[in-house]
C-alpha positions as CSV (number, residue, x, y, z in Angstrom):
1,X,41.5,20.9,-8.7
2,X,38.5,21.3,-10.5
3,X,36.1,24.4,-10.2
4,X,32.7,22.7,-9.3
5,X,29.4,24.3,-9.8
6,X,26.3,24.0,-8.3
7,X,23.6,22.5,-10.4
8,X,24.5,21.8,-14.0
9,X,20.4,21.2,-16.1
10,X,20.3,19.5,-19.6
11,X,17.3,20.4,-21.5
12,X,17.1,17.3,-24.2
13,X,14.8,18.4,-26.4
14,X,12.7,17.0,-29.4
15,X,13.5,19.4,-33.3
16,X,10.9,16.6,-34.4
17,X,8.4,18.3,-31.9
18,X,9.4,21.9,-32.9
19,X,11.1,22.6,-29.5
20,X,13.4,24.9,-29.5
21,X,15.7,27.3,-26.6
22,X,14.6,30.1,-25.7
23,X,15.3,32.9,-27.9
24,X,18.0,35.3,-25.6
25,X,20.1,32.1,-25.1
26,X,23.8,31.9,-27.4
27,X,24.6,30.1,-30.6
28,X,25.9,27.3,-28.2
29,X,22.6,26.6,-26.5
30,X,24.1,27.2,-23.1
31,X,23.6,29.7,-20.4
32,X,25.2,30.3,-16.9
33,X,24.4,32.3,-14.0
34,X,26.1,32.0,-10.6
35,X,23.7,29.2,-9.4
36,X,23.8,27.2,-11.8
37,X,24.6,25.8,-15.8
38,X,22.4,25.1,-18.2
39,X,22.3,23.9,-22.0
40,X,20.3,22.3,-24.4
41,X,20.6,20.1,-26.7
42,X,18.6,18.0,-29.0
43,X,18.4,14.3,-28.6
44,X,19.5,13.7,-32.3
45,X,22.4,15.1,-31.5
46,X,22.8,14.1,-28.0
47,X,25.1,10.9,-28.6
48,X,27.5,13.0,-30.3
49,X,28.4,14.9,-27.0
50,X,28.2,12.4,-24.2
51,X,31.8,12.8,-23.5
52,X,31.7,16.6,-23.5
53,X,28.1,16.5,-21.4
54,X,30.0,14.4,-18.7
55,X,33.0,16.8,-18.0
56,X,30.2,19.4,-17.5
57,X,28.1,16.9,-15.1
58,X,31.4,16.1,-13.5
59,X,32.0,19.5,-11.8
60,X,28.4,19.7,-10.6
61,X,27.0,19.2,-7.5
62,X,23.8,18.4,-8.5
63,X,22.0,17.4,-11.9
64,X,18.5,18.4,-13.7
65,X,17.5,16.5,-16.9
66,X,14.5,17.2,-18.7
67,X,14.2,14.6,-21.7
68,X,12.0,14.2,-24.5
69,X,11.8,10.7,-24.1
70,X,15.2,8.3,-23.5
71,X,16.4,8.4,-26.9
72,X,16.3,6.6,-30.2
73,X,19.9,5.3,-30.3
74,X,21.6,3.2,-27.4
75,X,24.1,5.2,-26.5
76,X,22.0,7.9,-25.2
77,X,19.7,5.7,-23.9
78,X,22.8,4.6,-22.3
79,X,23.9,8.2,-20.8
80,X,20.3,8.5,-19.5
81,X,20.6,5.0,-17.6
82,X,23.9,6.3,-16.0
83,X,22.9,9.8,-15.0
84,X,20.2,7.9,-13.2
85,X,21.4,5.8,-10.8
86,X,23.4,8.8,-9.5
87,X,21.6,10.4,-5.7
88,X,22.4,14.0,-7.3
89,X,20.6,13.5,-10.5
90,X,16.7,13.9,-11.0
91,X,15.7,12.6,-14.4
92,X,12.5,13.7,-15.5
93,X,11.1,12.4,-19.0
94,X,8.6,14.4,-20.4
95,X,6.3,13.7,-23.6
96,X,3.6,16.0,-25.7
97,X,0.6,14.1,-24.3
98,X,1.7,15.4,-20.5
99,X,-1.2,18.1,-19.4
100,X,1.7,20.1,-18.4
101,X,3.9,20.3,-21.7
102,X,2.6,23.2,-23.5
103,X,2.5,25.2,-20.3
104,X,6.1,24.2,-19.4
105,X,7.3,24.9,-23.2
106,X,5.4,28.2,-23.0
107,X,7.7,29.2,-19.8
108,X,10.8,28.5,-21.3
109,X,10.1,30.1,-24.2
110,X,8.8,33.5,-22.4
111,X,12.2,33.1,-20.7
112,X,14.5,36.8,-21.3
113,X,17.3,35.8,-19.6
114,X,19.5,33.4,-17.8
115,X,18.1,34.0,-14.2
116,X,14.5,33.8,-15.7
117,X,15.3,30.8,-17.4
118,X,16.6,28.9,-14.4
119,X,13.5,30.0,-12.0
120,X,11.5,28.5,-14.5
121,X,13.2,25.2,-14.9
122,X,13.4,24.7,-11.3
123,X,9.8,25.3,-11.1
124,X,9.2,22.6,-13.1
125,X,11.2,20.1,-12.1
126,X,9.0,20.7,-8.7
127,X,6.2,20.6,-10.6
128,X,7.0,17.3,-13.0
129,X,7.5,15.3,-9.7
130,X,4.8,16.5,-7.4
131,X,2.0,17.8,-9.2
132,X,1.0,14.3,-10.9
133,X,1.0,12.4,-7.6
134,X,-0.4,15.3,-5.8
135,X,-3.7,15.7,-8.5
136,X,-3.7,11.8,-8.2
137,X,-3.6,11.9,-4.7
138,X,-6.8,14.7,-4.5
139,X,-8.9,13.8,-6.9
140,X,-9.1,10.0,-5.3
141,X,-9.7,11.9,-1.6
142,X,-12.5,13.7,-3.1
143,X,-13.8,11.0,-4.9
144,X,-14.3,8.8,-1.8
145,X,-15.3,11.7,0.8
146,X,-18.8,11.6,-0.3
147,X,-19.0,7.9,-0.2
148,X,-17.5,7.9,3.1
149,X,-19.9,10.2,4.5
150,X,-23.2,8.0,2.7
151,X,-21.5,5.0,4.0
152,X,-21.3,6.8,7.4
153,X,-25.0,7.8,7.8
154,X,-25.4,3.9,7.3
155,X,-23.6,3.0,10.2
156,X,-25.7,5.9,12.3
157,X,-28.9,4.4,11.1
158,X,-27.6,0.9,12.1
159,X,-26.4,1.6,15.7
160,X,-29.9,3.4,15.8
161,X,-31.5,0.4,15.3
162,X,-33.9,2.6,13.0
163,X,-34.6,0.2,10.5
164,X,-37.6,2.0,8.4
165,X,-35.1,5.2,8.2
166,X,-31.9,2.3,7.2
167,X,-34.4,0.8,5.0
168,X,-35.4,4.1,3.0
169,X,-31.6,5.9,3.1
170,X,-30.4,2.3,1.7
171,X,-33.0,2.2,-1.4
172,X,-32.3,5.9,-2.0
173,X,-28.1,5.2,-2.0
174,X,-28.8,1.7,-4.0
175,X,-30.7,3.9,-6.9
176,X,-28.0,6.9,-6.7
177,X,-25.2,4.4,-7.1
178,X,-26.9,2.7,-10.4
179,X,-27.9,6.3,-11.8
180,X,-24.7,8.1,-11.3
181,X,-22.2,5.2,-11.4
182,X,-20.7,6.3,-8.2
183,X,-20.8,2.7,-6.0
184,X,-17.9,1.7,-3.9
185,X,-17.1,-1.0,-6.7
186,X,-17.1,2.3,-9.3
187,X,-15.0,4.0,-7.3
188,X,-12.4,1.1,-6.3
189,X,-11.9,0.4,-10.3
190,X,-11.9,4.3,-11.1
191,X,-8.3,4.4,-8.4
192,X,-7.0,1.1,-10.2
193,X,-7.7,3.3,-13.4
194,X,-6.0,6.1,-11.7
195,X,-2.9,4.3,-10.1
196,X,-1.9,1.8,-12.6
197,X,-3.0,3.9,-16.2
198,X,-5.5,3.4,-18.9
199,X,-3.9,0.4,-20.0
200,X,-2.5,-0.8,-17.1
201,X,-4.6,-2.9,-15.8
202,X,-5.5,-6.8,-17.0
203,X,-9.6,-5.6,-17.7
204,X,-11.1,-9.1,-17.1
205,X,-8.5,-11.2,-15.9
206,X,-9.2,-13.1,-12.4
207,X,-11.1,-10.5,-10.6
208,X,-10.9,-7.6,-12.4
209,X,-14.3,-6.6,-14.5
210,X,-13.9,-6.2,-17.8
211,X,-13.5,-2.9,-19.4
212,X,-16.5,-1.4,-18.3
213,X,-19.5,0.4,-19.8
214,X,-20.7,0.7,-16.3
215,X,-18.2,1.7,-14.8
216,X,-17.3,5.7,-14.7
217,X,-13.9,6.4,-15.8
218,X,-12.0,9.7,-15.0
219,X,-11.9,12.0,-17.9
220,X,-8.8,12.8,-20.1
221,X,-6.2,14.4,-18.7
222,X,-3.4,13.5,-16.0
223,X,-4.8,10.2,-15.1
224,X,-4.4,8.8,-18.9
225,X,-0.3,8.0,-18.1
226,X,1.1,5.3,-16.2
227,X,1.6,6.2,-12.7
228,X,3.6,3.0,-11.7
229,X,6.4,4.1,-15.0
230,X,6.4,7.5,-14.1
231,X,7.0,6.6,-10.3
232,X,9.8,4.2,-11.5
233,X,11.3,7.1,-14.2
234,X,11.5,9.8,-11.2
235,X,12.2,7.9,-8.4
236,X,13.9,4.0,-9.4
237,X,13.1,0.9,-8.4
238,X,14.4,1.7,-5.0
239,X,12.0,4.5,-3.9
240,X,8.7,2.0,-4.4
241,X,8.6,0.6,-1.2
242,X,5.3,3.2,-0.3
243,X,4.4,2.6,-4.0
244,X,4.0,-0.9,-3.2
245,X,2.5,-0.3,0.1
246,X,-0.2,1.9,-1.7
247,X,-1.1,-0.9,-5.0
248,X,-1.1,-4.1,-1.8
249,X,-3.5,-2.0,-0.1
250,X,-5.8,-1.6,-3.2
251,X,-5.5,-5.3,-3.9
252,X,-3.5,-4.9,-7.0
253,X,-0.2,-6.3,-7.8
254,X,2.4,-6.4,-11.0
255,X,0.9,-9.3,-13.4
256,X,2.8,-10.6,-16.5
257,X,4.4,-7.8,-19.1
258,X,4.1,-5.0,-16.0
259,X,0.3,-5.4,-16.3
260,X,-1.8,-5.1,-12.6
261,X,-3.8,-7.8,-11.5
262,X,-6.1,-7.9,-8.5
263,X,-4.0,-10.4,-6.4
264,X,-6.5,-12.2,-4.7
265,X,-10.2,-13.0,-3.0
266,X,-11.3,-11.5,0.0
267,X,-9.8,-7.9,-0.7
268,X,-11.7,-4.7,-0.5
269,X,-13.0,-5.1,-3.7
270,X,-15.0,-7.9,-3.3
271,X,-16.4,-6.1,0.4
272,X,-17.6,-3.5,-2.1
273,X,-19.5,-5.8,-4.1
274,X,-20.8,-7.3,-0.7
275,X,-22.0,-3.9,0.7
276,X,-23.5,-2.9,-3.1
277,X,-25.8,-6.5,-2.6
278,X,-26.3,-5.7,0.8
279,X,-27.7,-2.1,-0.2
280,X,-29.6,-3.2,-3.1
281,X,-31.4,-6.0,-1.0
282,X,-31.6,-4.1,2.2
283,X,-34.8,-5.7,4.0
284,X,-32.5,-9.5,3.4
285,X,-29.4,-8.1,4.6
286,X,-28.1,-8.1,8.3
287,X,-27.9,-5.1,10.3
288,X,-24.7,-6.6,12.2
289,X,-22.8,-7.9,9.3
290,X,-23.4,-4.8,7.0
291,X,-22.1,-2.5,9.7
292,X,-18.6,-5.3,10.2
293,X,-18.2,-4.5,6.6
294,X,-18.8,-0.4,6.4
295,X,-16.4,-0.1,9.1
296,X,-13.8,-2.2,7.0
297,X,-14.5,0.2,4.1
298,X,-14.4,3.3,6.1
299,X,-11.0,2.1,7.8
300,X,-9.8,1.3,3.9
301,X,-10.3,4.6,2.6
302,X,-8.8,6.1,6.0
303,X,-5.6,3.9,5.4
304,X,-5.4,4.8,1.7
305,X,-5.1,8.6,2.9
306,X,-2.3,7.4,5.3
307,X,-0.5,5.6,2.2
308,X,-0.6,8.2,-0.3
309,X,0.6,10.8,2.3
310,X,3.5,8.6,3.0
311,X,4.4,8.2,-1.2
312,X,4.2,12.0,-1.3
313,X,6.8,12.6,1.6
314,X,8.5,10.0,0.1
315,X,9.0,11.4,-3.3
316,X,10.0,14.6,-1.7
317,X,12.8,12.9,-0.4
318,X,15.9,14.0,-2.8
């Protein structure tokens, strides 16, 4: 009977990107404490040790692979495929342009021993898989909370029947949406940006504006990867269900070549155009109707909280 151990982790690292093990770790790149197993190995030499790699997986209960990217040959593409569809396994594929690559290089180099090493790689195989979604997750929360709250005072002003105080609040929002670019039709496209990635979406197809110098786009950082691979690399095809919850919601759906499209008319981003017309030509606009559709937005963003609560739990799911 085979002696099983508990976590076996695979560091697959890139010599073309000057990665490298930590310094304390043996001529064999491996390293074992009582929790767990772990080696690296470069992915140009990878292919050469798939058989001896898969005795080692065999005997553990669990797997952590960290990869440089899936390969540049098919049969470790191949291994990688495999590993993947296993429940035990959590594949996470890292690249240089990830905010947190340095950082998590840095770590594993400052690493002195085998119990140092493997806090830190369990740290960031927590980190790889939450902290994305998580940043994605606040950053569109705090976008739309002040928007909420403007969109809010409208509603007061409304059911106040004030209309020279409705009248004045609405030219003042109309003029800080133009300056600052902050609109709910700014703010829609800036979370399509942020779901889908910078190339992700089909920029004037249908709907969807064209790439826009008016529009304000989040600066560089964790935002400039695909959110919709990334979700797919962590989590397969079979842990999307909130994913696809979440993009429905936002009126976007998977176009030709894994592009985004907005689906269809009617959606929330063409109630965001309405209320931006309404705003702008305030003294035209209908009291009654303007309110229907701030409630619809405020209910939106209040469901979109719900929905990226719900992909969070369920990417903590294991």
């Amino acid at each position: 009977m085979k002696e099983l151990i508990e976590e076996f982790i695979l560091v697959a690292y890139s010599k073309i990107a000057d990665e490298k093990p930590p310094a304390f770790i043996n001529v064999k790149n491996t390293c074992l404490n009582n929790l767990a197993s772990i080696e690296f190995i470069s992915l140009s030499e990878l292919s050469k040790e798939i058989d001896a790699l898969n005795k080692k997986i065999s005997k553990a209960k669990s797997l952590i692979v960290f990869s440089h990217g899936p390969g540049d040959n098919t049969r470790t593409q191949n291994f990688f495929n495999e590993i993947k569809q296993h429940k035990s396994t959590l594949y996470i594929d890292y690249s240089g342009g990830d905010p947190s690559y340095h950082p998590f290089w840095a770590d594993i180099q400052r690493s002195k021993n085998c119990n140092e090493l493997y806090q830190c790689l369990k740290y960031w195989s927590k980190a790889f898989v939450i902290n994305p979604l998580e940043n994605i997750k606040h950053r569109t929360v705090n976008d739309l909370q002040p928007l909420s709250i403007e969109l809010g005072r409208l509603i007061e002003l409304i059911e106040k029947k004030d209309n020279n105080s409705l009248i004045n609040y609405a030219k003042e929002l109309s003029d800080l949406w133009g300056e600052q670019l902050n609109g709910p039709t700014n703010k829609i496209v800036r979370l399509w940006y942020r779901l889908v990635g910078k190339d992700g979406l089909c920029w004037g197809y249908s709907e969807v504006p064209k790439m826009p110098q008016y529009v304000s786009l989040p600066k560089k950082g964790i935002e400039e990867f695909c959110f919709y691979q990334w979700l797919k690399l962590f989590h397969g095809d079979e842990r999307l269900d909130k994913w696809k919850a979440l993009i429905d919601h936002c009126q976007l759906d998977i176009g030709i070549c894994g592009h985004f499209i907005v689906k269809n008319r009617g959606g929330i981003y063409e109630t965001a155009r309405e209320i931006e017309k309404d705003i702008e030509n305030i003294e035209g606009a209908t009291p009654e109707l303007l309110k229907e559709k701030l409630d619809k937005f405020i209910k939106w963003i209040n469901q979109l909280n719900d929905l990226f609560e719900e992909l969070v739990a369920e990417c903590l799911i294991k």
